[in-house]
C-alpha positions in Angstrom: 94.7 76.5 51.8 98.3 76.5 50.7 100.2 73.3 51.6 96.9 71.6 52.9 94.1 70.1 50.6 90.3 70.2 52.0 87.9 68.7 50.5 84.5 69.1 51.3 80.7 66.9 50.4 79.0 70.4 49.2 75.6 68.8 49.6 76.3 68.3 53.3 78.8 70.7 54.1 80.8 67.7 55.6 84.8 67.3 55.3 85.5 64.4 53.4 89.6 64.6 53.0 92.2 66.9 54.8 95.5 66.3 53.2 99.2 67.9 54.0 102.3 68.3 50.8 105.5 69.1 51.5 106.4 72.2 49.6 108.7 75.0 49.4 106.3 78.2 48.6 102.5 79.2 48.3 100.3 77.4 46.2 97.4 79.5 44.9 94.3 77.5 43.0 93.8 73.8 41.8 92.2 73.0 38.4 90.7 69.8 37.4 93.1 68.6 34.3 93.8 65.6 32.6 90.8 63.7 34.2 92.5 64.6 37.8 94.0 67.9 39.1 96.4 70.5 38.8 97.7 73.0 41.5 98.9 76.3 40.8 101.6 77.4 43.0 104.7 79.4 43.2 107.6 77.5 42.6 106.3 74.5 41.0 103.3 73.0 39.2 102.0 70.0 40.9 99.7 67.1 39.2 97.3 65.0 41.2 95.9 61.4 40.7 92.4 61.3 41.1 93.1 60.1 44.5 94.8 63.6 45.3 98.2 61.7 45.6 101.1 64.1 43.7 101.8 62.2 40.5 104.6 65.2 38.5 106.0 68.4 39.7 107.4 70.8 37.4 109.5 74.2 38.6 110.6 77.0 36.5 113.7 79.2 36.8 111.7 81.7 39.0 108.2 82.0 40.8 105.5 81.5 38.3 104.1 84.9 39.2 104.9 87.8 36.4 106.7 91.2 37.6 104.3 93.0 35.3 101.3 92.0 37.5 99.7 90.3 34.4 97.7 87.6 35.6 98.0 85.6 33.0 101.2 83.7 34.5 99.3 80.6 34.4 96.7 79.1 31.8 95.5 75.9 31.2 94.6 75.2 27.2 93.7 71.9 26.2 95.7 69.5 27.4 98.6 72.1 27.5 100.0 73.9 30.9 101.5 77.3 30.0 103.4 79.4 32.4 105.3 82.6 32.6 107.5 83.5 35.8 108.7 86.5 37.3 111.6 87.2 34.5 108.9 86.2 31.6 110.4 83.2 30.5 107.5 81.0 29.5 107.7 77.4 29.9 104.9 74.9 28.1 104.4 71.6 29.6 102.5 68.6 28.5 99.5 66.8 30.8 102.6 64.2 31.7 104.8 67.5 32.9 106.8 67.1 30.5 108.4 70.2 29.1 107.2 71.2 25.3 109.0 74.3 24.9 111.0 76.9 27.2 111.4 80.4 25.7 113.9 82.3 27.5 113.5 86.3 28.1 116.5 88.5 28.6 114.7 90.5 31.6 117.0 88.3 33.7 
């Protein structure tokens, strides 16, 4: 639910973990990825341990949201993060956060 993490037994219905992050904007969904998670947000990318303890963040130049209303501003394939933001310049990161490719757009 934005900047705070629940999660919940589904069997019992019982809250197991309630945890807070420090961010700047809205984050929308989390994956599992890489053996652990990844949250969608924004302004940044975050990873998770398995623990739920923020292990990378990545940002782009703008909001990872597109101004075309395509929803495809974020996919996860393989073992590959990539992202378009609101100028469509699309950004490819590794499961490390590393950045494999940027391709800039000239809707800037």
């Amino acid at each position: 639910m934005d900047d705070i993490l629940y999660v919940f037994n589904v069997n019992t219905g019982h809250l197991i973990l309630q945890k807070h992050y420090d961010q700047f904007c809205t984050y929308f969904e989390i994956y599992p990825f890489d053996d652990a998670y990844v949250i969608y947000g924004e302004c940044e990318i975050v990873k998770l341990n398995r623990d739920y303890e923020i292990e990378r963040r990545f940002s782009g130049c703008d909001i990872f949201v597109r101004r075309s209303g395509d929803d495809n501003a974020f996919m996860i394939n393989g073992d590959t993060i990539q992202l378009f933001d609101f100028y469509d310049n699309y950004y490819e990161i590794d499961k490390n956060g590393k950045l494999i490719k940027e391709i800039l757009s000239n809707n800037e």
